[in-house]
N, C-alpha and C positions, 0 to 999 in steps of 0.2 A: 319755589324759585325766588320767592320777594327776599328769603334770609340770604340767598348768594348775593342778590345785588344789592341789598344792606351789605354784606361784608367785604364787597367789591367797593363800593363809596367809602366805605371805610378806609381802606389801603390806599384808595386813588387820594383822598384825601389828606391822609399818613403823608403819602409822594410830595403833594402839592407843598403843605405845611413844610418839609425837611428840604425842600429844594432838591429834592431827588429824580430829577430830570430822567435818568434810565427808568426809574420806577413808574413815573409820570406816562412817558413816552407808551410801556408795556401795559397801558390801560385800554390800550387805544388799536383799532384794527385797520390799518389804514389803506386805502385812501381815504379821511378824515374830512367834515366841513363842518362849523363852526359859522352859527348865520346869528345876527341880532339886529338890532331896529335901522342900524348903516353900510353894514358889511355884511361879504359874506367870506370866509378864510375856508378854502381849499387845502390840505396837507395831503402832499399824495404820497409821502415815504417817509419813513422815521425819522429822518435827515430833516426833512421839514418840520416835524414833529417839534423834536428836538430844539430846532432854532427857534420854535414860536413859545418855546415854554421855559428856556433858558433867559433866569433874569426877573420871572417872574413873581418867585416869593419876595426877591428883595424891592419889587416894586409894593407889593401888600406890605410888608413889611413898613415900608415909610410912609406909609399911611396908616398904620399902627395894627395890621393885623399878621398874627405870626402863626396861629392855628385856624385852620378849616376844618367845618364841622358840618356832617354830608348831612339831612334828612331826608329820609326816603318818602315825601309825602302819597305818593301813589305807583301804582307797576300794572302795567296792562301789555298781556300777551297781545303783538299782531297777527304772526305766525308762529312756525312749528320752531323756530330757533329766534325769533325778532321780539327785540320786547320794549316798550315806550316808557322810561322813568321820570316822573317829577319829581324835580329834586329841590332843595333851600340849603344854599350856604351860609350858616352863621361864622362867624371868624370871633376868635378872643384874642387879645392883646396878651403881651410877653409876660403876665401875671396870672393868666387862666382865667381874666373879666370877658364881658362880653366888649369887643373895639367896636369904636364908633362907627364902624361903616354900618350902609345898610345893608340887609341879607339878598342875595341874586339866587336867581331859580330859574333854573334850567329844566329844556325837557331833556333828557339824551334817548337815541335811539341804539340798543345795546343790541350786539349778535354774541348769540350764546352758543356756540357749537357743541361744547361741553356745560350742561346746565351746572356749575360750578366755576365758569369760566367767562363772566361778560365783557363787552370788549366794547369802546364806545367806537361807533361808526360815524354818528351824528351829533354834534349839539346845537341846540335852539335858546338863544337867552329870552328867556320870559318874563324877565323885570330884576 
C-alpha cells in the first residue's frame, strides 16, 4: 500500500504545483478537516473544497515556491481501509532549486476503499 500512497502524493502534489484545483479537489473525500496549531478548517463538499484551494499555488508562488514535493516519510495502517501518512513538503523555485521556504509535514489521515485509491479525509499540520 505505501507505493499507492507515494504515487497518490505524488499526483496530489502534481495538482497543488499546476493549480489544478479539480485535480486538487479529487484527492480528497469529503467531508474534509484540515486542523494546525490555530485552526481547525471543516470542508464538507467539494464546493468548499474548491474555494479553500482556489488561489492557492499563486499564493506559494510569491513566496517563490512553484513545485511541491511530497515525501512519504512513514504509512501506518489503522484499519482495514484507514491508513495515517507522514508526510514533508519540500517546494523548489521556478528553476527546479530548492525555495527558501521551510518544509511543512503533515500527518493525513487517508481512506482507501480501493487499495489503489487514497483519499485524504483528514489533515494534521505538524510543523
Amino acid at each position: 500500500m505505501r507505493s499507492h500512497i507515494e504515487k497518490f502524493f505524488k499526483r496530489y502534489g502534481a495538482a497543488l504545483s499546476s493549480d489544478d484545483v479539480h485535480g486538487i479537489v479529487s484527492c480528497f473525500d469529503p467531508p474534509t478537516v484540515v486542523i494546525d496549531d490555530a485552526t481547525t478548517t471543516l470542508m464538507i463538499d467539494r464546493a468548499q473544497l474548491e474555494a479553500n484551494f482556489t488561489g492557492m499555488a499563486e499564493r506559494y508562488r510569491a513566496r517563490g515556491a512553484f513545485t511541491a514535493v511530497a515525501t512519504v516519510r512513514g504509512v501506518e495502517q489503522l484499519a482495514s481501509n484507514l491508513w495515517l501518512a507522514d508526510v514533508q513538503w519540500d517546494s523548489l523555485d521556478a528553476t527546479g532549486a530548492p525555495a527558501l521556504l521551510t518544509a511543512e509535514t503533515y500527518r493525513y489521515l487517508l481512506r482507501a476503499i480501493q487499495p489503489d485509491e487514497p483519499l485524504i479525509v483528514a489533515a494534521v499540520v505538524t510543523g
